[in-house]
PyMOL Python script that loads the backbone (N, CA, C, O; Angstrom):
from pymol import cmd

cmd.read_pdbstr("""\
ATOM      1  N   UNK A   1     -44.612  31.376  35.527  1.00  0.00           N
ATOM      2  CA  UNK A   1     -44.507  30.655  36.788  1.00  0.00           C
ATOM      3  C   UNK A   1     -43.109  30.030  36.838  1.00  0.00           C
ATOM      4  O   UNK A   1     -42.798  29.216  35.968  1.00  0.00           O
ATOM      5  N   UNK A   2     -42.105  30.420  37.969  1.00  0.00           N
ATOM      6  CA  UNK A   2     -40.600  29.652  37.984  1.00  0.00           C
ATOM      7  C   UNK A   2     -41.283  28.494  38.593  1.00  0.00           C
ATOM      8  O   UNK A   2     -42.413  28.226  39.001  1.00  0.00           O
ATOM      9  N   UNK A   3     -40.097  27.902  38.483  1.00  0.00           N
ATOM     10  CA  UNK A   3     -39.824  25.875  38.720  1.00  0.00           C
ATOM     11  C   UNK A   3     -40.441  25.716  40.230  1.00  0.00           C
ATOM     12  O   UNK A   3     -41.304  24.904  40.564  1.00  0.00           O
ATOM     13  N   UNK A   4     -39.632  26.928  41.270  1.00  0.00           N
ATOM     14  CA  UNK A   4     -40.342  26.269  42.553  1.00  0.00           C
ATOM     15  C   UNK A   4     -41.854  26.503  43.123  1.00  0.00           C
ATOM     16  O   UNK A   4     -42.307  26.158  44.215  1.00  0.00           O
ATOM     17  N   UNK A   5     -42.483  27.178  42.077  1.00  0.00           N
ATOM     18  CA  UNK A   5     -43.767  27.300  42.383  1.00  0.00           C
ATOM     19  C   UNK A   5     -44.461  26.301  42.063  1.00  0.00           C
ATOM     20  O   UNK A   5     -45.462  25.930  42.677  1.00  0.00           O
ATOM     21  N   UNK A   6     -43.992  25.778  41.074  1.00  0.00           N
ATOM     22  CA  UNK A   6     -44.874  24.269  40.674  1.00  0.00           C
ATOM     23  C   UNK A   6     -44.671  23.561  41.773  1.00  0.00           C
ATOM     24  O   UNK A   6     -43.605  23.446  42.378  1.00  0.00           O
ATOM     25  N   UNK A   7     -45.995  22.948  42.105  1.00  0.00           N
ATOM     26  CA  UNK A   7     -45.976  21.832  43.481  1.00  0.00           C
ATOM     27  C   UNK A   7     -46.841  20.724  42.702  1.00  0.00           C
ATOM     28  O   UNK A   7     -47.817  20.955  41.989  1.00  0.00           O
ATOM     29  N   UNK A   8     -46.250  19.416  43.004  1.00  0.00           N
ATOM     30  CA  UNK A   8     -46.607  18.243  42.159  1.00  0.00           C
ATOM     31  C   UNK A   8     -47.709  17.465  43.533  1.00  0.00           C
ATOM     32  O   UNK A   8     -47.472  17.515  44.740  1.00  0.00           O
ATOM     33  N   UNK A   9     -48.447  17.049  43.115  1.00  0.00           N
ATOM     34  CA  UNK A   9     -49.594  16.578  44.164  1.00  0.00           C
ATOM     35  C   UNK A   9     -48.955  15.142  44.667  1.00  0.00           C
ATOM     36  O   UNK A   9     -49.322  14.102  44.120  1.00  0.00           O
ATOM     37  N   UNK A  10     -48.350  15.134  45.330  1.00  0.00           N
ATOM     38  CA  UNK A  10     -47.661  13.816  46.377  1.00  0.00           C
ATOM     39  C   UNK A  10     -48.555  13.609  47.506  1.00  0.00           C
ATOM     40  O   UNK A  10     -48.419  14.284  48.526  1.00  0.00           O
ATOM     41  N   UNK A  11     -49.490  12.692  47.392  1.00  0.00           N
ATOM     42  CA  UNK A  11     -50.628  12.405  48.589  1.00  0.00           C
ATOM     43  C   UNK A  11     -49.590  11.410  49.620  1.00  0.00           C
ATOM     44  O   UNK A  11     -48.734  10.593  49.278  1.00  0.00           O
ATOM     45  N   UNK A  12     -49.981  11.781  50.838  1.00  0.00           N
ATOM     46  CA  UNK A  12     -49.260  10.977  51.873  1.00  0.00           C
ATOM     47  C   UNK A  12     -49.368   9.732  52.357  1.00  0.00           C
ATOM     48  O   UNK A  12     -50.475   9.266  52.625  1.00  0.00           O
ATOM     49  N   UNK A  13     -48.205   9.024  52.534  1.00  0.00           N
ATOM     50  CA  UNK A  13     -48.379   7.317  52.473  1.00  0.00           C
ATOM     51  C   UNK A  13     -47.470   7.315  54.085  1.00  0.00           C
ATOM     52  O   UNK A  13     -46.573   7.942  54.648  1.00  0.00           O
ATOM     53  N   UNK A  14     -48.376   6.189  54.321  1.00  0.00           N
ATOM     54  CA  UNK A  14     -47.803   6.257  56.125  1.00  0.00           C
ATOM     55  C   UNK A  14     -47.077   4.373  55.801  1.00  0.00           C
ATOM     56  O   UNK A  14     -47.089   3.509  54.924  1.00  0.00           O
ATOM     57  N   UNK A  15     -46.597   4.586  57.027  1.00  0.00           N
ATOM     58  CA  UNK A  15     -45.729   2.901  56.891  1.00  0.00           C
ATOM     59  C   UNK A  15     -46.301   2.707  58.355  1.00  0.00           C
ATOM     60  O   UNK A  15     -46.612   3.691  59.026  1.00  0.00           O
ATOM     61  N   UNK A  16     -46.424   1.478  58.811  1.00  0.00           N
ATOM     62  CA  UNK A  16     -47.321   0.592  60.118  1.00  0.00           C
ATOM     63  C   UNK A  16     -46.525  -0.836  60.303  1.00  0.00           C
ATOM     64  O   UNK A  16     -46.392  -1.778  59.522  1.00  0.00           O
ATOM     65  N   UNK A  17     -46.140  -0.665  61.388  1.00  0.00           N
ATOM     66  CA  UNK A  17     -45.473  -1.785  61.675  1.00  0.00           C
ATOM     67  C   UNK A  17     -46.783  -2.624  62.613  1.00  0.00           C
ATOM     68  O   UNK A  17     -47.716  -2.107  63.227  1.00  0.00           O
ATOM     69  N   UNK A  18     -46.446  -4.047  62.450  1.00  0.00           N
ATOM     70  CA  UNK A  18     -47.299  -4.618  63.156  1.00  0.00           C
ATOM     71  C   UNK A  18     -46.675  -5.829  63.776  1.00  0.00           C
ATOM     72  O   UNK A  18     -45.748  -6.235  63.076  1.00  0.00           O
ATOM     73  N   UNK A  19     -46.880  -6.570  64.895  1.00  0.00           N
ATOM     74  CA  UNK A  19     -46.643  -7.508  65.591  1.00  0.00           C
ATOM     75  C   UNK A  19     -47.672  -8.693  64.849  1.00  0.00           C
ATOM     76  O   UNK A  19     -48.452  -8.614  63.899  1.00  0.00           O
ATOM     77  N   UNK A  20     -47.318  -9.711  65.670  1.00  0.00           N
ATOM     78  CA  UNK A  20     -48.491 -10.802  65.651  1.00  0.00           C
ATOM     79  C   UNK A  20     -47.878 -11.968  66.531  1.00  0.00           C
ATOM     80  O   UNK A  20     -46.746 -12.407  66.735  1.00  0.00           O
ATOM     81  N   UNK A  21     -49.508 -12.339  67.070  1.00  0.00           N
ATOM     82  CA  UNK A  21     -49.459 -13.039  68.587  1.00  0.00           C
ATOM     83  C   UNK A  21     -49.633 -14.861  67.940  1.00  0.00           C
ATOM     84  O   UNK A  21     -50.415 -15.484  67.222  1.00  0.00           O
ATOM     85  N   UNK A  22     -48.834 -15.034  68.439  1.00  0.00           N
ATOM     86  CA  UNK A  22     -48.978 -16.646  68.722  1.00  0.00           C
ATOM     87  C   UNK A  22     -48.062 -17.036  69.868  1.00  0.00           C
ATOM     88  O   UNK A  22     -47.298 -16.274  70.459  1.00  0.00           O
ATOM     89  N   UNK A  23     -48.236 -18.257  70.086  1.00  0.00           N
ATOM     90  CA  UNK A  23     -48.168 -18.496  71.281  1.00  0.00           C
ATOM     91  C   UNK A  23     -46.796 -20.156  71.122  1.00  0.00           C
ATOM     92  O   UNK A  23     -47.005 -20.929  70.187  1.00  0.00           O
ATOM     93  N   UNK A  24     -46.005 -20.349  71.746  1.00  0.00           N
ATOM     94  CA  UNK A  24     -45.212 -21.493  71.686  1.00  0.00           C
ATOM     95  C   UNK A  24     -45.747 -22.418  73.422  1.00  0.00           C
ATOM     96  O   UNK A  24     -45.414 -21.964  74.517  1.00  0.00           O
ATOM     97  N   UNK A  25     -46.592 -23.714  73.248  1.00  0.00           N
ATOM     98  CA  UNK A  25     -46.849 -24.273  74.119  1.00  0.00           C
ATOM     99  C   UNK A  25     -45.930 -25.854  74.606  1.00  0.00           C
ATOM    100  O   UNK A  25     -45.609 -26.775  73.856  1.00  0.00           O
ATOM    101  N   UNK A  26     -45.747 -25.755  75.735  1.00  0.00           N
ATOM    102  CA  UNK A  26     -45.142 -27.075  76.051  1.00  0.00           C
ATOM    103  C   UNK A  26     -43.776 -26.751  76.715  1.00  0.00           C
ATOM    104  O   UNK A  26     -43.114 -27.678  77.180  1.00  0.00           O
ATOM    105  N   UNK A  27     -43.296 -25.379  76.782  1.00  0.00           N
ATOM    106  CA  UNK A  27     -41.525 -24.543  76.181  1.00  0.00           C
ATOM    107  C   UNK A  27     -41.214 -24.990  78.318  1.00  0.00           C
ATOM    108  O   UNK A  27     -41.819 -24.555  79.298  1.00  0.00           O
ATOM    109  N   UNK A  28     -40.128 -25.914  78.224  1.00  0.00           N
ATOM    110  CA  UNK A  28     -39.524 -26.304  79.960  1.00  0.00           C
ATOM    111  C   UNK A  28     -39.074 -24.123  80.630  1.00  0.00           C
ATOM    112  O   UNK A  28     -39.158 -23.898  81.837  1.00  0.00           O
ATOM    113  N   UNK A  29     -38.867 -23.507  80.123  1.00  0.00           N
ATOM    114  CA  UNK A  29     -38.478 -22.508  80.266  1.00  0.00           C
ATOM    115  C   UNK A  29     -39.545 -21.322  80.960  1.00  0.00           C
ATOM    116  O   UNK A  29     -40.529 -21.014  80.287  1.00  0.00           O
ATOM    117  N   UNK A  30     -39.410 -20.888  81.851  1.00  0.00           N
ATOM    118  CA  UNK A  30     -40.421 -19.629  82.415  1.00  0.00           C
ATOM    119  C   UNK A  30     -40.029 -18.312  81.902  1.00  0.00           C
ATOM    120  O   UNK A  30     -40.853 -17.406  82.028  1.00  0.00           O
ATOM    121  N   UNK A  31     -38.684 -18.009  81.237  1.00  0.00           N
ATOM    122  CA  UNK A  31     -38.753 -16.798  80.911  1.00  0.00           C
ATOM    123  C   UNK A  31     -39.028 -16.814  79.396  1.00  0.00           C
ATOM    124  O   UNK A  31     -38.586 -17.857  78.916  1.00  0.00           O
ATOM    125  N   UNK A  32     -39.529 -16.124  78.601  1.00  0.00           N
ATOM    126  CA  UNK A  32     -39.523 -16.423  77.188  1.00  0.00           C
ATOM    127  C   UNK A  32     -38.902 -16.230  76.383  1.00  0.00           C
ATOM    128  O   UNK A  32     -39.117 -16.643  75.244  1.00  0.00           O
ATOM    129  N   UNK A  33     -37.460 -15.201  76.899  1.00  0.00           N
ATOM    130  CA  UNK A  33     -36.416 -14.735  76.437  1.00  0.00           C
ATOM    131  C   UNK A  33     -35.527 -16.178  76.098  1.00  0.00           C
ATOM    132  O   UNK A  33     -34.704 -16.418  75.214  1.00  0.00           O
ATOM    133  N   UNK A  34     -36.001 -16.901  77.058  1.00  0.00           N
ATOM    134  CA  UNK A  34     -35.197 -18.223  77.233  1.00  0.00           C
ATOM    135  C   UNK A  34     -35.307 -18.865  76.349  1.00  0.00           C
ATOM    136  O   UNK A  34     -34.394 -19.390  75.712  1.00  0.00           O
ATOM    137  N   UNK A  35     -36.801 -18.955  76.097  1.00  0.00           N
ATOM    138  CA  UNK A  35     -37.541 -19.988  74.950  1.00  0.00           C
ATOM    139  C   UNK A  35     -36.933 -19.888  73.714  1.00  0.00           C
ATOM    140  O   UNK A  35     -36.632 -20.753  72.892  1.00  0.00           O
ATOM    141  N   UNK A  36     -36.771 -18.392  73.722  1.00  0.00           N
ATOM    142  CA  UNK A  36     -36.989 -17.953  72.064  1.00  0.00           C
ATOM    143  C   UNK A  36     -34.962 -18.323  71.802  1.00  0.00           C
ATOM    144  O   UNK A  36     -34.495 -18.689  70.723  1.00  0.00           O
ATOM    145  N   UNK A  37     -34.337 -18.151  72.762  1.00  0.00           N
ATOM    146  CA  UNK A  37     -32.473 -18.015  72.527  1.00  0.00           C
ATOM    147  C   UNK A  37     -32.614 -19.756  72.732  1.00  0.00           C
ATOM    148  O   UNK A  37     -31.581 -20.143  72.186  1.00  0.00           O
ATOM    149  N   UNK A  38     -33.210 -20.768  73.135  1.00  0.00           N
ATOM    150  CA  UNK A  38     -33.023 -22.332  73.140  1.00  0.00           C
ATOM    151  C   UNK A  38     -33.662 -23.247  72.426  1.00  0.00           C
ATOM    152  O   UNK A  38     -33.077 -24.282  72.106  1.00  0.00           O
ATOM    153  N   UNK A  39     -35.236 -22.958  71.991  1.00  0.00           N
ATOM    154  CA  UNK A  39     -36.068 -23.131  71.564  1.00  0.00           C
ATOM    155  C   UNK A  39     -36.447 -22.562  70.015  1.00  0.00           C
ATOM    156  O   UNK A  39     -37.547 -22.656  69.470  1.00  0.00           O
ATOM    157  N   UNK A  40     -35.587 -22.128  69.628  1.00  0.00           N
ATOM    158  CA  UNK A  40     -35.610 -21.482  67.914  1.00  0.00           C
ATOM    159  C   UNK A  40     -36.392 -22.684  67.365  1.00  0.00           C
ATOM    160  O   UNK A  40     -37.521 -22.306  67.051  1.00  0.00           O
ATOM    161  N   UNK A  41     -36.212 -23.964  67.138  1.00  0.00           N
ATOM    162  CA  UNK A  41     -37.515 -24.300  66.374  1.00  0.00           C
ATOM    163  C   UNK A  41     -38.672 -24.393  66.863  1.00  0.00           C
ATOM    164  O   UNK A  41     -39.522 -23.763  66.235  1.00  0.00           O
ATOM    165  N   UNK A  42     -38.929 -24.797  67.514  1.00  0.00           N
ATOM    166  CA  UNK A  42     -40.189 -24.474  68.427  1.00  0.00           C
ATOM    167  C   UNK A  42     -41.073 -23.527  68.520  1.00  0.00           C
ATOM    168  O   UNK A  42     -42.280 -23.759  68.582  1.00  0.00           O
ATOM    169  N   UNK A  43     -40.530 -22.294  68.540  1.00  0.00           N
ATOM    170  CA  UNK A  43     -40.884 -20.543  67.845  1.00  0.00           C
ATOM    171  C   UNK A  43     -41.022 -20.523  66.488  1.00  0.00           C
ATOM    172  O   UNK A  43     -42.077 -20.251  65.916  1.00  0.00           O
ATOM    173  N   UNK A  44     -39.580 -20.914  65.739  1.00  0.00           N
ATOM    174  CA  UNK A  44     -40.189 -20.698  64.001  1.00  0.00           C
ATOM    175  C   UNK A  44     -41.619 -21.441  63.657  1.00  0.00           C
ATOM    176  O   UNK A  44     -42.447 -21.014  62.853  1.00  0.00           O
ATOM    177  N   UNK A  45     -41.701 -22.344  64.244  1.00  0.00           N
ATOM    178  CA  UNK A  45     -42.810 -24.189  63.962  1.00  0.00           C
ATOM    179  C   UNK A  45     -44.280 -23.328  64.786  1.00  0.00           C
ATOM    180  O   UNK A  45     -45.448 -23.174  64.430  1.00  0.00           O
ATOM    181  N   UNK A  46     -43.490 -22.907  66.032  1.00  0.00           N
ATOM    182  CA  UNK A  46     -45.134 -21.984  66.298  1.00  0.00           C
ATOM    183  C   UNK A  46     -45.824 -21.039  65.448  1.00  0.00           C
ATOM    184  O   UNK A  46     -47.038 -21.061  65.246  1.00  0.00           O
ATOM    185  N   UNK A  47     -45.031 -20.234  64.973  1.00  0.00           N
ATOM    186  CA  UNK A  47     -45.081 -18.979  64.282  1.00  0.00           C
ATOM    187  C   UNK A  47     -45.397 -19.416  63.078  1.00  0.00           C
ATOM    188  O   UNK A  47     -46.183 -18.607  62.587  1.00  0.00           O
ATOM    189  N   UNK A  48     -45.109 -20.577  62.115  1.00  0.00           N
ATOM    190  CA  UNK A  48     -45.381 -21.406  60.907  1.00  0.00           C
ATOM    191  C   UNK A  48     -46.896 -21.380  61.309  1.00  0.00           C
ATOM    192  O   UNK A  48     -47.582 -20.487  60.811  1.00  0.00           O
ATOM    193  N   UNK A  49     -47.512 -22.325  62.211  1.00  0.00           N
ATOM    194  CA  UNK A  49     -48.803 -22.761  62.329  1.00  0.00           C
ATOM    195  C   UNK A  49     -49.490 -21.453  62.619  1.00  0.00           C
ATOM    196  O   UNK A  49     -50.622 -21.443  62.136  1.00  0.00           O
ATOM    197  N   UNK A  50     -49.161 -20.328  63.263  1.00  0.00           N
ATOM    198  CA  UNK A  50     -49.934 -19.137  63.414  1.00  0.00           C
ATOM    199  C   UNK A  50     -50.500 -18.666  62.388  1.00  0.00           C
ATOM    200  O   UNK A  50     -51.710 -18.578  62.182  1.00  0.00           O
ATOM    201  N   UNK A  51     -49.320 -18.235  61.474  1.00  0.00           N
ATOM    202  CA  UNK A  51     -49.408 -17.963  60.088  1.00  0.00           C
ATOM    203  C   UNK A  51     -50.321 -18.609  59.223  1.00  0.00           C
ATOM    204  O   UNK A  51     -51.184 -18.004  58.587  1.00  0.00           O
ATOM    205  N   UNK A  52     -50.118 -19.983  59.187  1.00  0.00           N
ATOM    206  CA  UNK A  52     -51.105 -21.151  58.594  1.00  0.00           C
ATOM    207  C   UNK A  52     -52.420 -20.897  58.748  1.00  0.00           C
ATOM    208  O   UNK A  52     -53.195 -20.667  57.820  1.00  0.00           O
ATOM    209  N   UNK A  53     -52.855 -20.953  60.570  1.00  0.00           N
ATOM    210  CA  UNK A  53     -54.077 -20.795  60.823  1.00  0.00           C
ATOM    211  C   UNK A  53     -54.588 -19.597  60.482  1.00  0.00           C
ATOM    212  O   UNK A  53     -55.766 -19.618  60.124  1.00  0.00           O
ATOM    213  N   UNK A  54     -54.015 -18.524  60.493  1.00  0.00           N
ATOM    214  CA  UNK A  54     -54.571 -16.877  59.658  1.00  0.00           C
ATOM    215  C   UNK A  54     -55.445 -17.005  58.473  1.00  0.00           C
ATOM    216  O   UNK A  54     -56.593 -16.593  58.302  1.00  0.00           O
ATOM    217  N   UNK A  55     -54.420 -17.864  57.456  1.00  0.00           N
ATOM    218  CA  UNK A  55     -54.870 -18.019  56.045  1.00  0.00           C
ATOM    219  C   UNK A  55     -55.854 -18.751  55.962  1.00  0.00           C
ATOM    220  O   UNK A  55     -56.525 -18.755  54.930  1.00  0.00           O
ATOM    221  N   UNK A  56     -56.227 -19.695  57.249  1.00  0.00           N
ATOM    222  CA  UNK A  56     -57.016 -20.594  57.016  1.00  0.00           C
ATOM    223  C   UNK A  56     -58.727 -19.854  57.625  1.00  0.00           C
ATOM    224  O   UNK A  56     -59.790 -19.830  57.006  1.00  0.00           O
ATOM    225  N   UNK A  57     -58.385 -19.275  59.168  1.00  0.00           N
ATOM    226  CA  UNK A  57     -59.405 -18.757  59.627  1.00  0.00           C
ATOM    227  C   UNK A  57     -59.664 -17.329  58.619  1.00  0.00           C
ATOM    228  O   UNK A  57     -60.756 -17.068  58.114  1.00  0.00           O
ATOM    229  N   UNK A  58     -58.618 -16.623  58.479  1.00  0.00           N
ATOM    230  CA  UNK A  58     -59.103 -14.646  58.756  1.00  0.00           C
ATOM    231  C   UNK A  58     -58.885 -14.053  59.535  1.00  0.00           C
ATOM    232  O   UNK A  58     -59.051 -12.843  59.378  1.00  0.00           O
ATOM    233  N   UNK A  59     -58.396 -14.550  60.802  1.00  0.00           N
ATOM    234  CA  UNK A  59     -58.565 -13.746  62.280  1.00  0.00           C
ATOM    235  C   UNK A  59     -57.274 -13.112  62.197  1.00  0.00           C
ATOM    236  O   UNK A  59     -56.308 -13.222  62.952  1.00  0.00           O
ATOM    237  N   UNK A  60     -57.443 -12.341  61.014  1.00  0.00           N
ATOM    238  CA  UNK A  60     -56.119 -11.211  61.480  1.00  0.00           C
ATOM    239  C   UNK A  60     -56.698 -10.210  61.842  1.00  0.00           C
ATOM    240  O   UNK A  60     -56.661  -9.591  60.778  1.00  0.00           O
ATOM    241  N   UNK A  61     -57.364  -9.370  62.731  1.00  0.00           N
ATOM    242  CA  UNK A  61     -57.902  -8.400  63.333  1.00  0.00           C
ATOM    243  C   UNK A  61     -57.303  -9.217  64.758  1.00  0.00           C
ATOM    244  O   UNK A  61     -56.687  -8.536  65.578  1.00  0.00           O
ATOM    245  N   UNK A  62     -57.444 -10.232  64.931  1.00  0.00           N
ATOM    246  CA  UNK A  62     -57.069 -10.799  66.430  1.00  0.00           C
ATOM    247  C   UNK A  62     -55.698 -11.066  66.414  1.00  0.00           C
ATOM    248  O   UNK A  62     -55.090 -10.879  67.468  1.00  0.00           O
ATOM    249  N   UNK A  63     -55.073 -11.472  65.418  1.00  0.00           N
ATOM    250  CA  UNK A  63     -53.911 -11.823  65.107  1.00  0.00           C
ATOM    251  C   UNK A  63     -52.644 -11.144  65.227  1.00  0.00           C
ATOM    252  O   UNK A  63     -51.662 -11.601  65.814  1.00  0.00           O
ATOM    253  N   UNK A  64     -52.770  -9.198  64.202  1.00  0.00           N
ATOM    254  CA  UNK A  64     -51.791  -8.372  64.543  1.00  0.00           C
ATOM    255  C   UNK A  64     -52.446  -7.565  64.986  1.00  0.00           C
ATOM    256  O   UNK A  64     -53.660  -7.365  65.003  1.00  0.00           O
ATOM    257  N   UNK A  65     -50.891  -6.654  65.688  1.00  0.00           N
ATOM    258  CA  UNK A  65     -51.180  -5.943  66.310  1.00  0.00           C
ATOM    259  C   UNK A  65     -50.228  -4.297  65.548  1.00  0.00           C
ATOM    260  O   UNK A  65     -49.193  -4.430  64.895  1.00  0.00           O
ATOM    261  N   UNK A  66     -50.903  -2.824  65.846  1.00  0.00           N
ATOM    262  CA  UNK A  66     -50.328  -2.262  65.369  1.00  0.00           C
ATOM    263  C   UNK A  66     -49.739  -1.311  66.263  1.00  0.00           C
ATOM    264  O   UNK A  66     -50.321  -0.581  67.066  1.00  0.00           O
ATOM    265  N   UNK A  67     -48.451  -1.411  66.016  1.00  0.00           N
ATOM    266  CA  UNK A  67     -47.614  -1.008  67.273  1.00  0.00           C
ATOM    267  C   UNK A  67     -46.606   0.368  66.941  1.00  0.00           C
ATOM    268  O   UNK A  67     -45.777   0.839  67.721  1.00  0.00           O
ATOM    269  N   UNK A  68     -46.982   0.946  65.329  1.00  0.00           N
ATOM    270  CA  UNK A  68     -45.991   2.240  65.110  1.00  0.00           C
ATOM    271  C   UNK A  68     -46.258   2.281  63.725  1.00  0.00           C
ATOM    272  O   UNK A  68     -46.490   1.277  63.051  1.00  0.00           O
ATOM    273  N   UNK A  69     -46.230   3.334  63.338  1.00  0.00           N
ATOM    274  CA  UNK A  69     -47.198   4.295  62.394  1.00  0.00           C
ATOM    275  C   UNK A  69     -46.387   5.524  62.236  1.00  0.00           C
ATOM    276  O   UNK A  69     -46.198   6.257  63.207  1.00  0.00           O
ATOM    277  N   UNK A  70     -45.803   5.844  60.844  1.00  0.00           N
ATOM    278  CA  UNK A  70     -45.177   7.194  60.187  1.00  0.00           C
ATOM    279  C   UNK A  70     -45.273   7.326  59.031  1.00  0.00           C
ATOM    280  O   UNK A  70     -45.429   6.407  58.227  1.00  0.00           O
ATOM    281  N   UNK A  71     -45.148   9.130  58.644  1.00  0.00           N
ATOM    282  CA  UNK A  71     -45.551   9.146  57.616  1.00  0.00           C
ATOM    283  C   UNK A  71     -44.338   8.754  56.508  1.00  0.00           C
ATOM    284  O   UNK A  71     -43.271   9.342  56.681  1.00  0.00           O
ATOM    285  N   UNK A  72     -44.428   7.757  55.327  1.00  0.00           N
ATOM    286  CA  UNK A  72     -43.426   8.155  54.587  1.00  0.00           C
ATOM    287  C   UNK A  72     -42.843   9.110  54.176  1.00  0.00           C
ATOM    288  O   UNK A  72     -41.622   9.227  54.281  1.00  0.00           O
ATOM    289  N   UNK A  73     -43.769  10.159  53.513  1.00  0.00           N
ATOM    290  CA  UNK A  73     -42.886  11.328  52.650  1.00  0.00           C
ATOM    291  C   UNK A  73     -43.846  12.513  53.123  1.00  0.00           C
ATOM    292  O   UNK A  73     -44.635  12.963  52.292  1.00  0.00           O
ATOM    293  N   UNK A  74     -43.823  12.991  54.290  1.00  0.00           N
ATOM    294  CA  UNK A  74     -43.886  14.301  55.286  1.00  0.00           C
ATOM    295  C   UNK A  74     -42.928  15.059  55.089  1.00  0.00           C
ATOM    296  O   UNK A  74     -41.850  14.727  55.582  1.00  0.00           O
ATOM    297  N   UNK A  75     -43.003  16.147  54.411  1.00  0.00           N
ATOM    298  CA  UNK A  75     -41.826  17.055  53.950  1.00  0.00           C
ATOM    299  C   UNK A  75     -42.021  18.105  55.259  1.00  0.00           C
ATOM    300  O   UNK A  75     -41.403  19.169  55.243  1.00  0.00           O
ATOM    301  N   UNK A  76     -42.710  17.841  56.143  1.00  0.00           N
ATOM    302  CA  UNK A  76     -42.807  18.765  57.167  1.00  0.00           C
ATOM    303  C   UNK A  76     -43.278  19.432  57.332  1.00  0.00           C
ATOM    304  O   UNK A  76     -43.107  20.066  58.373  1.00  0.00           O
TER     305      UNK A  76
END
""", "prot")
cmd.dss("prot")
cmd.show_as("cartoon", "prot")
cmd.util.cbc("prot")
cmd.orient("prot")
């Protein structure tokens, strides 16, 4: 048997990007583009307590979201 007939068993691993929803309340701003370029602590401090409350509830099924999905090592 030559070298390129050997095939080594490489099972396929996918990569998943995910979002996650929280919310910044109180923000003087209507666009949120606004919030997030004036309001940087306010967003990090939201996003802190989101995080917090995850670990505390579980509700990550409500929490992220999965928004893109590929395979790592798809040789095609």
């Amino acid at each position: 048997m030559s070298k390129p007939d050997l095939k080594i068993y490489n099972p396929k691993t996918y990569n998943h990007a995910f979002d996650l929803a929280f919310e910044v309340k109180g923000s003087p701003y209507e666009d949120g583009h606004e919030c997030l370029k004036y309001e940087k602590s306010a967003v990090v401090e939201a996003l802190y307590e989101r995080v917090a409350s995850i670990f505390e509830t579980e509700e990550y099924i409500e929490a992220f979201g999965c928004f893109d999905t590929y395979c790592d090592n798809d040789d095609g």
